[in-house]
TIRO-311755 format. One record per residue: residue in three letters; x, y negated, z negated of N, C-alpha, C in turn; residue number from 1. Coordinates in nm, 3 decimals. Layout:
BEGIN
> ALA:X:Y:Z:X:Y:Z:X:Y:Z:NUM
...
//
This chain:
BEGIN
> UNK:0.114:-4.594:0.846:0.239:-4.528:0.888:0.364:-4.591:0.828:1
> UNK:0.340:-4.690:0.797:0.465:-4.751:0.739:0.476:-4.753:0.569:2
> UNK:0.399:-4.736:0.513:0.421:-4.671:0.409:0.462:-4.556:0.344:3
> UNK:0.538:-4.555:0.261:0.602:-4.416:0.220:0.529:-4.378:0.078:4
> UNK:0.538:-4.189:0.033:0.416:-4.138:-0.032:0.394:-4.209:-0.137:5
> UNK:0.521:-4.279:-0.210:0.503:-4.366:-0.329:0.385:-4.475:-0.332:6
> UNK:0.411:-4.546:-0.216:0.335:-4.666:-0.204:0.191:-4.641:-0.125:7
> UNK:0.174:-4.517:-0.051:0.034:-4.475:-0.010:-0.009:-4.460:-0.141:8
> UNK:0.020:-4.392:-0.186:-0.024:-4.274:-0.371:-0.097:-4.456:-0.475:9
> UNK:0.014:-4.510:-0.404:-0.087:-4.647:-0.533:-0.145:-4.701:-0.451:10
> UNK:-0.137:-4.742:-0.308:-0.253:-4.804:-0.197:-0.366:-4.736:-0.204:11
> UNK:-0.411:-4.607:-0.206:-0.482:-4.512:-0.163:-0.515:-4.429:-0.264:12
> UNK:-0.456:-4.362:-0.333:-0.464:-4.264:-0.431:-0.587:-4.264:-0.543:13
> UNK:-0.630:-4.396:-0.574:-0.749:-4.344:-0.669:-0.890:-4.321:-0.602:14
> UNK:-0.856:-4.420:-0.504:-0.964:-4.375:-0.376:-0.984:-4.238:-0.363:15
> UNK:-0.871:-4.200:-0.321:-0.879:-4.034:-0.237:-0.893:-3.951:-0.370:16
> UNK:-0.870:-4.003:-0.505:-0.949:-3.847:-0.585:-1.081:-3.930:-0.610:17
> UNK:-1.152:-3.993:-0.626:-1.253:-4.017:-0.663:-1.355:-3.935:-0.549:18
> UNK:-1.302:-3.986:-0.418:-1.374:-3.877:-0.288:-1.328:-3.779:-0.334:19
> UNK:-1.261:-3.667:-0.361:-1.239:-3.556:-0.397:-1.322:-3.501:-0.513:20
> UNK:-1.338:-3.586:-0.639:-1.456:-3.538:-0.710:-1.570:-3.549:-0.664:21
> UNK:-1.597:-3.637:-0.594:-1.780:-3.719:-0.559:-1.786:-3.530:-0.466:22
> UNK:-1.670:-3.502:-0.412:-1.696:-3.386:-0.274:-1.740:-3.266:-0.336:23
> UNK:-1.648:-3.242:-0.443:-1.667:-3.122:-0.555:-1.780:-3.091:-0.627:24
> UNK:-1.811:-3.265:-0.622:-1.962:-3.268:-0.716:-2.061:-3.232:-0.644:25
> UNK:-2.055:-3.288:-0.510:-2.182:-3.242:-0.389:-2.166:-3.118:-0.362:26
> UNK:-2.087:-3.032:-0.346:-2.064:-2.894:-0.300:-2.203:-2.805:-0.369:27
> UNK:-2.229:-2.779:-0.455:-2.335:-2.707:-0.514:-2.452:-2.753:-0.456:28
> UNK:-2.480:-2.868:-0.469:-2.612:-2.897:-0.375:-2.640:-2.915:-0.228:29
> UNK:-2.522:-2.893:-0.189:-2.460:-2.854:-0.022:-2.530:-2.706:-0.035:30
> UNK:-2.466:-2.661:-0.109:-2.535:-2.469:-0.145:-2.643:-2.475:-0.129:31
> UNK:-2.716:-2.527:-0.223:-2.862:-2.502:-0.253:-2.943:-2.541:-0.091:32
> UNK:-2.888:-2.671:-0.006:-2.982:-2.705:0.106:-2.933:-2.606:0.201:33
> UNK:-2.809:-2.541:0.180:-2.821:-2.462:0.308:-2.893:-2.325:0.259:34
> UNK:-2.850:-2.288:0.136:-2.978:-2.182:0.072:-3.116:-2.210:0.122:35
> UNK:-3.124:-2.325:0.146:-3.346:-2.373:0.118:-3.317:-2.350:0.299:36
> UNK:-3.266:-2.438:0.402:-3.270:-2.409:0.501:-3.199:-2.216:0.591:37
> UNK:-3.124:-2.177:0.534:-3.150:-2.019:0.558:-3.242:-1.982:0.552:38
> UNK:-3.359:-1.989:0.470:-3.456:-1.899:0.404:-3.582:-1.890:0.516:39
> UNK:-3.583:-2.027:0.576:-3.669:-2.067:0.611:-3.632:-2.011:0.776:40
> UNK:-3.535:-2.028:0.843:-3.441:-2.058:0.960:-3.532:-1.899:1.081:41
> UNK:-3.540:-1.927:1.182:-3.580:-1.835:1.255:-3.445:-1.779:1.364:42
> UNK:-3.404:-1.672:1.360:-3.286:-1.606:1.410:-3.308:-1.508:1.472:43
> UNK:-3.283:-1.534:1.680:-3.319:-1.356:1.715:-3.176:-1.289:1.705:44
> UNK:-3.140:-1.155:1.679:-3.060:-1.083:1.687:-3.065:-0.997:1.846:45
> UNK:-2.959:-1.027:1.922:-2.934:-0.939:2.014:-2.778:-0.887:2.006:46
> UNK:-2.790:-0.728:2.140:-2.690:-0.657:2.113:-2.657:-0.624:2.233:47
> UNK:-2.516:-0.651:2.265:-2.466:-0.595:2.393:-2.477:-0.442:2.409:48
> UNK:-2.503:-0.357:2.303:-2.495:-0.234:2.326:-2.649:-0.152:2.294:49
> UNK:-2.675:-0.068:2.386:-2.797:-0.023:2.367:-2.789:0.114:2.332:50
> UNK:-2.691:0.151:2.260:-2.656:0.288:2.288:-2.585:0.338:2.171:51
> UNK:-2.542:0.253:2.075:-2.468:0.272:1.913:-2.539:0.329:1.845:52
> UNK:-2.536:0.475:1.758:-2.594:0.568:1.695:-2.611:0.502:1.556:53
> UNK:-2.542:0.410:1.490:-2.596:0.350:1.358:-2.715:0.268:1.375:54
> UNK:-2.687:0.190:1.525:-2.778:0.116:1.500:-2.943:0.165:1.540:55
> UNK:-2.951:0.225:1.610:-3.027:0.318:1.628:-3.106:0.341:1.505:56
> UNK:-3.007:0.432:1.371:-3.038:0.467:1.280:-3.093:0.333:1.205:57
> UNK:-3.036:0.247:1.174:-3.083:0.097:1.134:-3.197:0.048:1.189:58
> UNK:-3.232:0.025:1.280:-3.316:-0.060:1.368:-3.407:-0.043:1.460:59
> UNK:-3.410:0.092:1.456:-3.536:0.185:1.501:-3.605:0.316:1.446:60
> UNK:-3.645:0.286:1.304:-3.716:0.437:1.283:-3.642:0.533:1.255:61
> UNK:-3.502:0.539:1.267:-3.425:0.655:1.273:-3.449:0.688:1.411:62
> UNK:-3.453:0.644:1.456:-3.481:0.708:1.652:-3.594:0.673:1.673:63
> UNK:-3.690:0.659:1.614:-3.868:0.703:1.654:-3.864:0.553:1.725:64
> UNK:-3.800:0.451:1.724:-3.857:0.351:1.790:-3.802:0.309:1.937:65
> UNK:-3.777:0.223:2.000:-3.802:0.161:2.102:-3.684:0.074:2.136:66
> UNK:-3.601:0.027:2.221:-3.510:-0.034:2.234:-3.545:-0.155:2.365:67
> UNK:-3.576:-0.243:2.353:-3.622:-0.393:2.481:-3.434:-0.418:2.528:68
> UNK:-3.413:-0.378:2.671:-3.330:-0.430:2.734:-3.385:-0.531:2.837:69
> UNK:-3.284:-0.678:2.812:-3.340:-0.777:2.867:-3.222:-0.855:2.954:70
> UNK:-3.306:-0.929:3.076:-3.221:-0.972:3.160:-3.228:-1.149:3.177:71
> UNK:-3.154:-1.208:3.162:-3.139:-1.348:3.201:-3.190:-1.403:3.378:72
> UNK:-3.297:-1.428:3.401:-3.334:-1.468:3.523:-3.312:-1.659:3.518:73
> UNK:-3.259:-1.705:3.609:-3.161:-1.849:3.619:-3.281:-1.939:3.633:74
> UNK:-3.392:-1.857:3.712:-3.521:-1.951:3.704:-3.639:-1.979:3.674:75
> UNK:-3.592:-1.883:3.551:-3.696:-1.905:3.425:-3.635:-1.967:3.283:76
> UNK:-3.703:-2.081:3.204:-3.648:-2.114:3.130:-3.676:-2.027:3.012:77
> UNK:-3.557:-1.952:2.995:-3.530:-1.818:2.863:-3.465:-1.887:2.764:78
> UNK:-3.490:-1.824:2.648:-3.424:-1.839:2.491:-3.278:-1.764:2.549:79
> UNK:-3.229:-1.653:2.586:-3.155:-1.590:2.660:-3.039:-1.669:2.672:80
> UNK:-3.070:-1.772:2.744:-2.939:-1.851:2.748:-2.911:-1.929:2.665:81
> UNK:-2.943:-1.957:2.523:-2.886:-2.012:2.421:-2.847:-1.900:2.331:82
> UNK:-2.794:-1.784:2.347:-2.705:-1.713:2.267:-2.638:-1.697:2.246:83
> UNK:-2.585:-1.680:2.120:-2.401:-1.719:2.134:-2.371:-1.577:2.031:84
> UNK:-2.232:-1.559:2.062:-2.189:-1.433:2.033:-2.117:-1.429:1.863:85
> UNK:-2.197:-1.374:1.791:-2.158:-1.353:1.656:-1.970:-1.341:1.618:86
> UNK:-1.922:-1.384:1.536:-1.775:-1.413:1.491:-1.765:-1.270:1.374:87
> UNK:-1.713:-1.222:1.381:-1.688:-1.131:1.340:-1.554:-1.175:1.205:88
> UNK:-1.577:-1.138:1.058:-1.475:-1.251:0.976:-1.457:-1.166:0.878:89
> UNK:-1.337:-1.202:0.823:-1.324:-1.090:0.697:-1.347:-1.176:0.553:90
> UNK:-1.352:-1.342:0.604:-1.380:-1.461:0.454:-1.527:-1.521:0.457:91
> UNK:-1.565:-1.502:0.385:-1.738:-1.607:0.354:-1.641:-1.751:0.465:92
> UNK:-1.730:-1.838:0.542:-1.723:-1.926:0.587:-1.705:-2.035:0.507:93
> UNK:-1.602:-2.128:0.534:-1.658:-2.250:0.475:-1.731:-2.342:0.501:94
> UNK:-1.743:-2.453:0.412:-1.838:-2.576:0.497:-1.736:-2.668:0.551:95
> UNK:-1.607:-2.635:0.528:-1.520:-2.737:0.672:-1.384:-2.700:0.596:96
> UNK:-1.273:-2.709:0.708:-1.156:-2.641:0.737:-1.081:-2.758:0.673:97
> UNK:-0.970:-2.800:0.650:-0.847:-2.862:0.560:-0.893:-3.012:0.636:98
> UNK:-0.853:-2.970:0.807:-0.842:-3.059:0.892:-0.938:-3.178:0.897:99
> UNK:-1.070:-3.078:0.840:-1.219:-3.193:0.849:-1.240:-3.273:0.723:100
> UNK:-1.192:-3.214:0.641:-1.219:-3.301:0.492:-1.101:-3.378:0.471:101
> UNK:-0.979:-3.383:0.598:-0.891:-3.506:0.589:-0.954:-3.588:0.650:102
> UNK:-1.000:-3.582:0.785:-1.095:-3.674:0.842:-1.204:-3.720:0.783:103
> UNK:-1.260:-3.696:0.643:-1.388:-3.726:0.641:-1.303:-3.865:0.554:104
> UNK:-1.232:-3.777:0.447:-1.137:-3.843:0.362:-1.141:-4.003:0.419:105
> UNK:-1.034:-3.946:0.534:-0.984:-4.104:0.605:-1.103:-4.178:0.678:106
> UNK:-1.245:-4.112:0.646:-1.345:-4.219:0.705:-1.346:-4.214:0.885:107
> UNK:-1.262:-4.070:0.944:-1.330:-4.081:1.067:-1.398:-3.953:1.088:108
> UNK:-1.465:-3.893:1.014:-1.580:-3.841:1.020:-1.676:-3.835:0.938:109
> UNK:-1.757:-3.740:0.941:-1.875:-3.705:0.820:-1.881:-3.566:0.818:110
> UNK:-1.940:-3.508:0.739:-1.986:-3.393:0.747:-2.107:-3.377:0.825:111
> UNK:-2.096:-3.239:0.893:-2.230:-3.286:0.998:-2.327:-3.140:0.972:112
> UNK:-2.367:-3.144:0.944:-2.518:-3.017:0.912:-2.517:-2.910:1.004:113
> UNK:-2.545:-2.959:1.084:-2.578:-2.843:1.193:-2.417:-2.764:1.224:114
> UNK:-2.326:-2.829:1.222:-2.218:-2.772:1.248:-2.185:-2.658:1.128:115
> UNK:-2.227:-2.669:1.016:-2.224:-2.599:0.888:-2.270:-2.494:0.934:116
> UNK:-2.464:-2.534:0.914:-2.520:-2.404:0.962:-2.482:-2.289:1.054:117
> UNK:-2.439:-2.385:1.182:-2.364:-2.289:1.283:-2.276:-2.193:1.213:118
> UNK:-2.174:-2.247:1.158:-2.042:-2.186:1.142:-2.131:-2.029:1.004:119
> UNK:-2.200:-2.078:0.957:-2.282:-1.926:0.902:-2.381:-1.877:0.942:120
> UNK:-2.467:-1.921:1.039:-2.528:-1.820:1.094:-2.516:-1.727:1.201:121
> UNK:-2.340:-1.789:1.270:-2.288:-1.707:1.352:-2.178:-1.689:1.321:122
> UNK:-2.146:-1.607:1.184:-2.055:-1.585:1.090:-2.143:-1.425:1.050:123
> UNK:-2.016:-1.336:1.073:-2.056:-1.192:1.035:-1.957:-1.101:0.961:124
> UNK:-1.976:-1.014:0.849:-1.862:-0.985:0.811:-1.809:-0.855:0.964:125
> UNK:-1.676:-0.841:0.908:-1.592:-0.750:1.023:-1.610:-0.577:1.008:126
> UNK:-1.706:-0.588:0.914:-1.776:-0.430:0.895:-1.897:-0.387:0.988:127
> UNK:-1.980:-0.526:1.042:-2.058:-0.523:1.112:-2.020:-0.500:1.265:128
> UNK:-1.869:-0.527:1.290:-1.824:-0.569:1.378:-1.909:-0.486:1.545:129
> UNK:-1.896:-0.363:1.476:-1.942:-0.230:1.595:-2.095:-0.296:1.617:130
> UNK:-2.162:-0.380:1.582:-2.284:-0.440:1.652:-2.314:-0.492:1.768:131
> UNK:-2.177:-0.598:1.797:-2.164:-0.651:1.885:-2.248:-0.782:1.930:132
> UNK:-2.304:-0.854:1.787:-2.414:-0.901:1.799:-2.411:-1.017:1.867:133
> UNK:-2.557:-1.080:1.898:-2.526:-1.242:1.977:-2.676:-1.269:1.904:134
> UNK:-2.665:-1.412:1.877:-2.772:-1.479:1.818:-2.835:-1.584:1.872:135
> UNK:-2.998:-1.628:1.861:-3.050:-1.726:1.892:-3.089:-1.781:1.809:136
> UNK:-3.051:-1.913:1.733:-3.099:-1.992:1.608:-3.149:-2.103:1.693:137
> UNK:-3.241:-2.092:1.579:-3.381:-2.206:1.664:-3.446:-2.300:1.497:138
> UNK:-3.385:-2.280:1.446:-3.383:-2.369:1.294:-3.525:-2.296:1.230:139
> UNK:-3.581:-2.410:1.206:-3.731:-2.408:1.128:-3.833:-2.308:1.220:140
> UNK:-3.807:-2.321:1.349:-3.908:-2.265:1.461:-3.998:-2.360:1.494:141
> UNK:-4.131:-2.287:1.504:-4.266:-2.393:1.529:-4.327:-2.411:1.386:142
> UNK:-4.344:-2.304:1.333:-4.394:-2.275:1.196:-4.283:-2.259:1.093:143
> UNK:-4.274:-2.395:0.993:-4.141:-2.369:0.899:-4.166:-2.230:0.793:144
> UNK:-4.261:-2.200:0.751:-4.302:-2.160:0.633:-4.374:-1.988:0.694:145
> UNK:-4.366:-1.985:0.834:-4.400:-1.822:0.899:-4.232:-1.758:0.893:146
> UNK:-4.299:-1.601:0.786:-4.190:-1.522:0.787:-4.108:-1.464:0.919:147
> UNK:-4.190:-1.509:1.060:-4.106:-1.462:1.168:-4.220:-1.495:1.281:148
> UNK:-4.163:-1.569:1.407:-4.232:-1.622:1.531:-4.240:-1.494:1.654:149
> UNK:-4.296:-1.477:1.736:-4.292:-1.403:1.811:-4.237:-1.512:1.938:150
> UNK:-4.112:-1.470:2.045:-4.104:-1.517:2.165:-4.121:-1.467:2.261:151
> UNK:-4.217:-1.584:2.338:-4.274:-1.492:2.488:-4.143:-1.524:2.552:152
> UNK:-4.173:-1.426:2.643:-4.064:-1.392:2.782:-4.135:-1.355:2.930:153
> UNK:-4.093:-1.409:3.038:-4.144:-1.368:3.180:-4.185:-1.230:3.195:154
> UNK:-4.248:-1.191:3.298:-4.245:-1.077:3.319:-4.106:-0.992:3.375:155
> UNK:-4.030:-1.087:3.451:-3.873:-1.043:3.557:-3.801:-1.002:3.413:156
> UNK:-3.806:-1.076:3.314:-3.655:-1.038:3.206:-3.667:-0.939:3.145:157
> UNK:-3.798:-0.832:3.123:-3.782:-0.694:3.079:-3.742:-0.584:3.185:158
> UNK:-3.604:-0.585:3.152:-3.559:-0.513:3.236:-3.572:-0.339:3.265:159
> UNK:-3.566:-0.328:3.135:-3.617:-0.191:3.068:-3.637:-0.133:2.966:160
> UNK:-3.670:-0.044:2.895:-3.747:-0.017:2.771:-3.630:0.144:2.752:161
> UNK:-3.594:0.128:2.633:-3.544:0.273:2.573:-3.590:0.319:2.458:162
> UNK:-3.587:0.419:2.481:-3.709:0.564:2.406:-3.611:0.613:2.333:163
> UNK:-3.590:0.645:2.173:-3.517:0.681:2.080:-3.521:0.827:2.137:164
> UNK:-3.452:0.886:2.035:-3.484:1.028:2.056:-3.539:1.121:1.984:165
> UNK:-3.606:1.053:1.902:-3.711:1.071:1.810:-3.848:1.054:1.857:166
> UNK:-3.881:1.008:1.923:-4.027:0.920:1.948:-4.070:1.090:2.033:167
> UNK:-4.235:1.039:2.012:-4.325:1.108:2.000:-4.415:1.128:2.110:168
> UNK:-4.473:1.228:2.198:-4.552:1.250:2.312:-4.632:1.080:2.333:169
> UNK:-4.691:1.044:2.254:-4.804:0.948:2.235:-4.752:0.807:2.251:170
> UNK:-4.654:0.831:2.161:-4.551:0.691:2.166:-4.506:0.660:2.336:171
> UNK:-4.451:0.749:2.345:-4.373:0.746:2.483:-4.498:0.745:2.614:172
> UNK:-4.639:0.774:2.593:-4.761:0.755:2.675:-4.731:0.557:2.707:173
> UNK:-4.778:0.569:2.566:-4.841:0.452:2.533:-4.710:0.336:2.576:174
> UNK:-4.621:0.361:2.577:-4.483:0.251:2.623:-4.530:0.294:2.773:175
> UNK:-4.503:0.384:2.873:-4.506:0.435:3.016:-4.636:0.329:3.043:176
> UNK:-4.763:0.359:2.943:-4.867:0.286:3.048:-4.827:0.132:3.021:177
> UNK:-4.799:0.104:2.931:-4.757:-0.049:2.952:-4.680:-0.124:3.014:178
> UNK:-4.587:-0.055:3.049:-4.436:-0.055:3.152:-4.607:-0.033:3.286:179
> UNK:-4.650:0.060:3.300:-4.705:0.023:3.469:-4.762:-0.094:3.458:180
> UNK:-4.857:-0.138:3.349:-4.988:-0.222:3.360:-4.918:-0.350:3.372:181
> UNK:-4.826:-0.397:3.315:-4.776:-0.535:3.267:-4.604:-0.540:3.310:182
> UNK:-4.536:-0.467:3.332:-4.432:-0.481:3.372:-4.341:-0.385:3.469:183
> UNK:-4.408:-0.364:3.564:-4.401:-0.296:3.658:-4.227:-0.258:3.721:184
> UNK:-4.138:-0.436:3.716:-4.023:-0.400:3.727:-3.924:-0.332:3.607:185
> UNK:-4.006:-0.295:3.531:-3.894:-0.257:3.390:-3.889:-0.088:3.425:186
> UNK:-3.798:-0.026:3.380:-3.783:0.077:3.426:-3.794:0.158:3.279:187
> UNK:-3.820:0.244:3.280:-3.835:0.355:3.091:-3.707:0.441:3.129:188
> UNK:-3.670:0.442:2.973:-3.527:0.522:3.001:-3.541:0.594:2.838:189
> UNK:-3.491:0.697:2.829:-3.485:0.785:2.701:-3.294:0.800:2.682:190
> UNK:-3.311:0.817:2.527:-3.179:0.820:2.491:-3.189:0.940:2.404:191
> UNK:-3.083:1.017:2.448:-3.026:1.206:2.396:-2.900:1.211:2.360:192
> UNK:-2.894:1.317:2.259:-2.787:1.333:2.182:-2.681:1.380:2.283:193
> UNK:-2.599:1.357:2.326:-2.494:1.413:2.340:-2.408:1.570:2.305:194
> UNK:-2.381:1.639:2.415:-2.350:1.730:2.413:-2.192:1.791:2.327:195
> UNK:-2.109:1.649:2.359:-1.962:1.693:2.352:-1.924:1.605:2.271:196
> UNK:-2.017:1.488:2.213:-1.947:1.379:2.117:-2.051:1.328:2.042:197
> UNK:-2.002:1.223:1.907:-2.067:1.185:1.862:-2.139:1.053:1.884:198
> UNK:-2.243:1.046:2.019:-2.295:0.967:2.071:-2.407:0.988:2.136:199
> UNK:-2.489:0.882:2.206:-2.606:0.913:2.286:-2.548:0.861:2.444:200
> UNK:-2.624:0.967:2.538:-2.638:0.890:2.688:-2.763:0.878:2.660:201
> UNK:-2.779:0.799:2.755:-2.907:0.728:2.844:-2.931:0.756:2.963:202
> UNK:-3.078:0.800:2.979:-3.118:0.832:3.110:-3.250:0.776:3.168:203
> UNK:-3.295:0.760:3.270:-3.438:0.726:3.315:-3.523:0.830:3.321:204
> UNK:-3.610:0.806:3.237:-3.736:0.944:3.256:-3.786:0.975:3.445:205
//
């Protein structure tokens, strides 16, 4: 503090660009490990809305598929409650803000990994925005190298099951008997075009 910029600039100054190149120089291979760890990374996608006509179109068949509405029960230990709600952004993320690479600079921090990852895997552009998404990142998973884990859930957290409006006599059997046999509290609900807008209601069969 008691130095003025002249005399910081020769106290300090070859220091602070040499960290500035060594930072520039690591940046690309910063890329590449969070490239190798994305690839690998297991991510559930959930949606506050069960009822958005793109996504629908996206993420079920064009209608023909199936929609899992799920409920957070307090005394069961659920994936559920580690979801956090997607950022909606109009810039690629960085790997740290002005503020953090002064601190690393001045030696009272580091760069920290997981905080990276975070900041892009719950990083979305603002075109997606109408998703409404929330995410569960669980890194590597159990299996680093399986293209995708399946997670069990209680029987209480299927709350209910929605039926596109596409789906098919057989389809819609075959969901009904499973909803009695195995999840008795989930309720079946079908989703229809709308009469007066460009949207779906939802109803219980």
């Amino acid at each position: 503090p008691k130095l003025d910029r002249v005399e910081f600039d020769q106290e300090f100054g070859e220091s602070f660009d040499e960290a500035l190149v060594a930072m520039r120089e690591g940046v690309p291979a910063m890329q590449r490990e969070l490239a190798s760890q994305m690839s690998t990374s297991k991510i559930l996608c959930l949606t506050e809305v069960p009822d958005n006509l793109l996504m629908w179109a996206h993420y079920a068949e064009s209608h023909t598929g199936a929609c899992f509405e799920f409920q957070s029960v307090p005394e069961f230990d659920s994936p559920w409650g580690a979801a956090r709600a997607v950022e909606y952004v109009e810039k690629l993320p960085l790997f740290a803000d002005a503020d953090t690479v002064s601190r690393v600079l001045a030696g009272e921090a580091v760069f920290d990994h997981r905080t990276i990852m975070d900041r892009f895997v719950y990083s979305k552009s603002v075109h997606w925005a109408y998703e409404r998404e929330w995410r569960v990142f669980s890194g590597d998973g159990r299996e680093r190298t399986a293209p995708y884990e399946d997670i069990p859930f209680h029987v209480p957290e299927l709350s209910s099951v929605i039926l596109g409006i596409n789906v098919g006599p057989d389809f819609c059997e075959r969901v009904e008997s499973l909803l009695r046999d195995r999840y008795p509290g989930a309720t079946l609900r079908q989703a229809h075009k709308s009469q007066s807008a460009f949207e779906l209601t939802i109803s219980e069969t």
